[in-house]
Every structure is written in structure tokens, then in C-alpha cells.
N, C-alpha and C positions, 0 to 999 in steps of 0.2 A: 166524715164521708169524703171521699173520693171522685174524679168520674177521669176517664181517658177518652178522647173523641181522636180517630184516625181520623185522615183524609191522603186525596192523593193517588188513589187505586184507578185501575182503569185497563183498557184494550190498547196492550202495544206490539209492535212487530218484535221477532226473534232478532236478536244485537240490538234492541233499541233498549231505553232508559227509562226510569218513573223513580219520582223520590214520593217517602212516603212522610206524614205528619205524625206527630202524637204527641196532642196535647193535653198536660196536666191540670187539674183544678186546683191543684195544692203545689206547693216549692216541690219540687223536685229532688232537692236535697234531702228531703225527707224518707227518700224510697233507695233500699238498701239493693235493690236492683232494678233494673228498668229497658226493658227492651222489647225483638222482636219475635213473634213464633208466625206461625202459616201451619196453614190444613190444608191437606189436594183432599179432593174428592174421593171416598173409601181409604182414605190414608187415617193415622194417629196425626194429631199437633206435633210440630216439631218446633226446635230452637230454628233460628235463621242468625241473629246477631243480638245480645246484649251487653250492657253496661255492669259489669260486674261488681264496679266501685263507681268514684265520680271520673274514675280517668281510666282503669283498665278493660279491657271487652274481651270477647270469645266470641268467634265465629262456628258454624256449620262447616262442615268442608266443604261443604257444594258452593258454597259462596264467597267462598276466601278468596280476592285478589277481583271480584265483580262488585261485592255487596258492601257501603262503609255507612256504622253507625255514627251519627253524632248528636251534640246537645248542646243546646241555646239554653244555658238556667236561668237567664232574662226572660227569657218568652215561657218559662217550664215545660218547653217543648222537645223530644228526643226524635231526628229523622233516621232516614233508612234511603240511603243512594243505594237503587239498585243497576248496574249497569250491563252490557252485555247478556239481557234477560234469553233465557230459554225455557222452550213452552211446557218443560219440567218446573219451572218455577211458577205454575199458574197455581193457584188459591187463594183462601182468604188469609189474609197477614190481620196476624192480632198483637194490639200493644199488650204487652203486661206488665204492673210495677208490686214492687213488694215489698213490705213495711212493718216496723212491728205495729204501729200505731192501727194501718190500716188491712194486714194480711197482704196475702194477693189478689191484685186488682185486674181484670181485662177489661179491653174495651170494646165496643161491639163488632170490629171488623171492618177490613176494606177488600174490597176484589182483584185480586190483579189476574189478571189474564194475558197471556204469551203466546199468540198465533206462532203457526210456523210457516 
């Protein structure tokens, strides 16, 4: 078994910043992909940025050139620099990793919220 624990969510101004957590219970290396999706409110889950191998990623468009994924495999922790937030980017951000060992995994969510 698995567990992903975010952190990091919270209430910030529009052009402000929040990095997000997600950390693994297992190597990291183990999970064939690994990254971030978000939900607005009456919206579908969408991608935001994942890890597609251990070094190439895909982006959302809406977040190309504001949002950068990265990974500590010491710590089995994947962040999420969001920068220049707007109050379009307000929901819940969910970690997800995927594995044959373990399937796909989410973790329970954090809130970010983008006043305008």
C-alpha cells in the first residue's frame, strides 16, 4: 500500500505564490507517473503538471510559464511552484501517482484559493 499526504494549500492574493507538497510513503521511483490535477467547484478534475518519466513533464496550458513541477527522490516528495496565481486557479489540487505495483493512487487534497 501506498498513501500521498499534500500540504501547502491555502488563501493567497491574485499574482501571489504557494508551493504545494506531496509526499510519498514509498521510493518514488517506483511510480510510473506522478503528479498534479485540481478540481474548481462544478468543474471535472483536470491535469495541472505531471511527471511523466523521472525527468520529463507536461503541463496544462493554463499554467505553462507560472506553474513548475519538481522532485526531491530523497525526501519521495514531488512540489508544485505555483506562481502568478489567478482566482481561476482556485480548487482542490490533488497529488496522483501511478504504478503497476500499486495502480493509481490520489491523495486526499489541498485547497488553494485565489482571491481577486
Amino acid at each position: 500500500q501506498v498513501q500521498l499526504v499534500e500540504s501547502g494549500g491555502g488563501l493567497v492574493q491574485a499574482g501571489g505564490s504557494l508551493r504545494l507538497s506531496c509526499a510519498a510513503s514509498r521510493s518514488i521511483f517506483r511510480f510510473n507517473t506522478m503528479g498534479w490535477y485540481r478540481q474548481a467547484p462544478g468543474k471535472q478534475r483536470e491535469l495541472v503538471a505531471v511527471f511523466t518519466s523521472r525527468t520529463s513533464t507536461n503541463y496544462a496550458d493554463s499554467v505553462k510559464g507560472r506553474f513548475t513541477i519538481s522532485r526531491d527522490n530523497a525526501k519521495n516528495t514531488v512540489y508544485l511552484q505555483m506562481n502568478s496565481l489567478k482566482p481561476e486557479d482556485t480548487g482542490v489540487y490533488y497529488c496522483n501517482a501511478d504504478s503497476s505495483s500499486w495502480g493509481s493512487v490520489w491523495g486526499q487534497g489541498t485547497q488553494v484559493t485565489v482571491s481577486s
